[in-house]
C-alpha positions in Angstrom: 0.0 0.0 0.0 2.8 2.2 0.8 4.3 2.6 -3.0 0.6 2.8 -4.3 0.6 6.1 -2.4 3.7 7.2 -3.4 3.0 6.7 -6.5 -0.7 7.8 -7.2 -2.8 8.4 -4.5 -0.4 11.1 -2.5 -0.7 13.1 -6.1 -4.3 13.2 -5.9 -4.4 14.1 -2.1 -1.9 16.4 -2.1 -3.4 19.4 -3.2 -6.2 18.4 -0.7 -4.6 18.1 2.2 -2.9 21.6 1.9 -6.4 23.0 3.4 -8.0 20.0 5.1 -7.6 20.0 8.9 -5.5 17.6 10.4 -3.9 17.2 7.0 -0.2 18.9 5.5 2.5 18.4 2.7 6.0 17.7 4.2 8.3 19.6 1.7 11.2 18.0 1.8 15.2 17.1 0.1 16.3 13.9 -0.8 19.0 12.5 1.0 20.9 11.6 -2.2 19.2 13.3 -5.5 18.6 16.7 -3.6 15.3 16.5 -5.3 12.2 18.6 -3.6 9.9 16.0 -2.6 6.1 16.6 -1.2 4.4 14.6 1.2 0.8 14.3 2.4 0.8 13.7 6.5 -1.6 14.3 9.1 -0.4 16.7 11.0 -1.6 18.0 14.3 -0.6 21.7 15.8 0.4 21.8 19.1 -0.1 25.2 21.2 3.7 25.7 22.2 4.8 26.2 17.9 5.3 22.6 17.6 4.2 20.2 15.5 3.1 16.1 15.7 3.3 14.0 12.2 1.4 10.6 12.3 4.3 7.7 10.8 1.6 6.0 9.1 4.4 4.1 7.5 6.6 3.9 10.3 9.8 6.2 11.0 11.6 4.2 7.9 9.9 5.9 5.5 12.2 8.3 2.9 10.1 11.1 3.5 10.7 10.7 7.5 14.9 10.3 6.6 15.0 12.6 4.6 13.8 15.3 7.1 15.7 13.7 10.0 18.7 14.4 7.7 18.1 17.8 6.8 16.9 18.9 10.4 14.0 20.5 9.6 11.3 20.5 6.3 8.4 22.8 5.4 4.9 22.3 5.8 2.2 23.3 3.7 -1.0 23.5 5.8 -3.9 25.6 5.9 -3.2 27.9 3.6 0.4 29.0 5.0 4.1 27.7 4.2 5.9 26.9 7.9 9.5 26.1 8.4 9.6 23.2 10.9 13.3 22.2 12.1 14.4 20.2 15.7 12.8 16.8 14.3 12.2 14.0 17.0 11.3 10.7 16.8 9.0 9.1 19.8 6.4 6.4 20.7 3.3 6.5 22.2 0.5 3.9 22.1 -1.5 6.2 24.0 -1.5 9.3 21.0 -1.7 11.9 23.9 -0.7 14.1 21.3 -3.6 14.1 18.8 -7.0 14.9 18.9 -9.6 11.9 20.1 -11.1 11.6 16.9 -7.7 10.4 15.3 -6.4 9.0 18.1 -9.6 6.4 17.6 -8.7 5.9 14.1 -4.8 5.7 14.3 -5.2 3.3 17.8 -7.3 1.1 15.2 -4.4 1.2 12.7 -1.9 0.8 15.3 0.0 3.4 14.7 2.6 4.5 17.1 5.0 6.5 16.2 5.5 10.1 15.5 7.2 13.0 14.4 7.5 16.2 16.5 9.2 19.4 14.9 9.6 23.1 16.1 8.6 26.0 14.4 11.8 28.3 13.1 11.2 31.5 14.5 11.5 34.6 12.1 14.2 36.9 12.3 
């Protein structure tokens, strides 16, 4: 399932998920082709200027290496362009960190792991 969204579905969502809540676009490097890549995540704001990812996939996914890498990505979500840097891994089977609605659906899934980045501050 994981290279049919890579390969069709996150086009189609993408655009989507720029605006839908609880939805963003990682933009993101390649580790190796320097590429700009764009990933559809759910996403969930946090009230100290952090943000928690959902690893759908897991943490092994190029899209999750590739920002541990580069320290830091941008995320597209609703409507604004935020530079996120400070990644961090972590667990938690509880999802204290997301909203009860999709900490139903992701404890279904069993997903447990997630990414946490910082906002950069301006200048």
């Amino acid at each position: 399932m994981r290279y049919v969204n890579k390969a069709a579905l996150n086009k189609v969502t993408r655009p989507l998920f720029r605006w839908l809540p609880g939805f963003g676009v990682v933009v993101h490097r390649g580790r190796r082709s320097g590429r700009e890549y764009q990933t559809p995540v759910n996403v969930f704001p946090r009230a100290d200027d952090r943000y928690v990812m959902a690893l759908t996939y897991g943490p092994d996914t190029d899209w999750v290496q590739n920002v541990l890498a580069a320290d830091g990505c941008e995320l597209l979500t609703a409507g604004s362009r935020i530079e996120l840097a400070a990644p961090r891994l972590f667990q938690d089977a509880t999802r204290q960190e997301i909203r009860p609605v999709e900490r139903s659906v992701l404890g279904l899934l069993h997903v447990n792991d997630f990414l946490e980045l910082h906002v950069v501050p301006y200048a």
